[in-house]
C-alpha positions as CSV (number, residue, x, y, z in Angstrom):
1,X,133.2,101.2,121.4
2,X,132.0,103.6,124.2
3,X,132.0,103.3,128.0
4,X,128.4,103.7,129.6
5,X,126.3,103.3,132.6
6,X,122.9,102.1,132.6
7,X,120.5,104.9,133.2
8,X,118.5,105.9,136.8
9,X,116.7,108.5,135.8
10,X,113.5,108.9,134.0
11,X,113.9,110.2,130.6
12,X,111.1,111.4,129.0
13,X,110.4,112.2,125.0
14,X,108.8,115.8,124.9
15,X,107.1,117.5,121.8
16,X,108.0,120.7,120.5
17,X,105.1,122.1,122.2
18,X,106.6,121.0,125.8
19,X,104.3,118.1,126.6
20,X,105.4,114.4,127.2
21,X,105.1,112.4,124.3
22,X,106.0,108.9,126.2
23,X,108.1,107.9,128.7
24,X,111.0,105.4,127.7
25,X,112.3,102.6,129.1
26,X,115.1,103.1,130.8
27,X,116.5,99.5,130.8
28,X,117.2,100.0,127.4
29,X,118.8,103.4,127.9
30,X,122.4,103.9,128.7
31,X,124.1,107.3,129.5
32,X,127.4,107.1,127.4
33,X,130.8,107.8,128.9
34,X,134.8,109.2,127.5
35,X,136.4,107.7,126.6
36,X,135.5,106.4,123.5
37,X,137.8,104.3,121.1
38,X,137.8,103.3,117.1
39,X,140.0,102.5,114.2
40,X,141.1,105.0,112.8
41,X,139.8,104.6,109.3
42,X,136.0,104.6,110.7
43,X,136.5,108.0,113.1
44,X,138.5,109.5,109.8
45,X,135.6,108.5,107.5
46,X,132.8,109.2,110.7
47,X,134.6,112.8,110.8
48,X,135.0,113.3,106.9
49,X,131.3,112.1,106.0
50,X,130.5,114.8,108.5
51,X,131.8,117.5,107.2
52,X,131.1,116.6,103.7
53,X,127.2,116.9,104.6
54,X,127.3,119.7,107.4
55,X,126.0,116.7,109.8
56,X,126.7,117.8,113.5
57,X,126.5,115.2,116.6
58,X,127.0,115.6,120.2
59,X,130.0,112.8,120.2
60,X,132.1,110.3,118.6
61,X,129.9,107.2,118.7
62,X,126.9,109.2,117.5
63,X,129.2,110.2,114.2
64,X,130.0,106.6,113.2
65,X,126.5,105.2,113.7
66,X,125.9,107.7,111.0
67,X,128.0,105.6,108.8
68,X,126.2,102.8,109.2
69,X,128.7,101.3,112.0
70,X,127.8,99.4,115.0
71,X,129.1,101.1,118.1
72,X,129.4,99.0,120.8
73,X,129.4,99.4,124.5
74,X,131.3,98.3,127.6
75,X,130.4,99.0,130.9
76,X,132.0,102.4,132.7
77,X,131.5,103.7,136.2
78,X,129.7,106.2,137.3
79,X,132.0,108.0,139.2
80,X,133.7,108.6,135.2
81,X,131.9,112.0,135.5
82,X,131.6,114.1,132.3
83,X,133.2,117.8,133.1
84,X,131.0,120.1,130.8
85,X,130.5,122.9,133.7
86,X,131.6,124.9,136.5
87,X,129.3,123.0,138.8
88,X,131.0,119.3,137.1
89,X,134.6,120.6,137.8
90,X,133.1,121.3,141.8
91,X,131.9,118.0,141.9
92,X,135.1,116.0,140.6
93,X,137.4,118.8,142.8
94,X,134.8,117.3,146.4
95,X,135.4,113.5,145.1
96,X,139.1,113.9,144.5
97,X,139.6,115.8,147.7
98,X,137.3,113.3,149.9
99,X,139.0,110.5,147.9
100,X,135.7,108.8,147.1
């Protein structure tokens, strides 16, 4: 399972070329959120399966759908912010000094 927020953004699917394919519906989109939590023979196998095929994915969840596992979600908060960049670890320093 994975935490995640429904999305408020528009989220567009772009061609290679750079032009808009189609817009998608953002009711069904969610942004997804850390932590995220399985047993640990599905992350083992998730990670293993990986690596056996030189399969890369941007997280956890993405890795076990690969497998063929449902990944299910439970709502986060969007104040869980994702700390990537510079400008993320700014942001999280102004909400935890302003206590927001």
């Amino acid at each position: 399972a994975t935490l995640a927020v429904p999305m408020k953004e528009t989220v567009k699917e772009v061609s290679r070329g750079g032009a808009v394919a189609q817009t998608l519906d953002r009711k069904r989109l969610y942004s997804i959120q850390t932590p995220q939590g399985f047993k640990r023979e599905i992350i083992w196998k998730a990670y293993e399966t990986a690596r056996e095929s030189g399969q890369w994915a941007s997280d956890d969840a993405a890795l076990v759908e690969k497998i063929g596992k449902r990944v299910m979600i439970i709502l986060g908060n969007e104040m869980n912010i994702k700390i990537t960049t510079s400008l993320d670890l700014k942001l999280a320093e102004i909400l935890l000094r302003n206590s927001i």
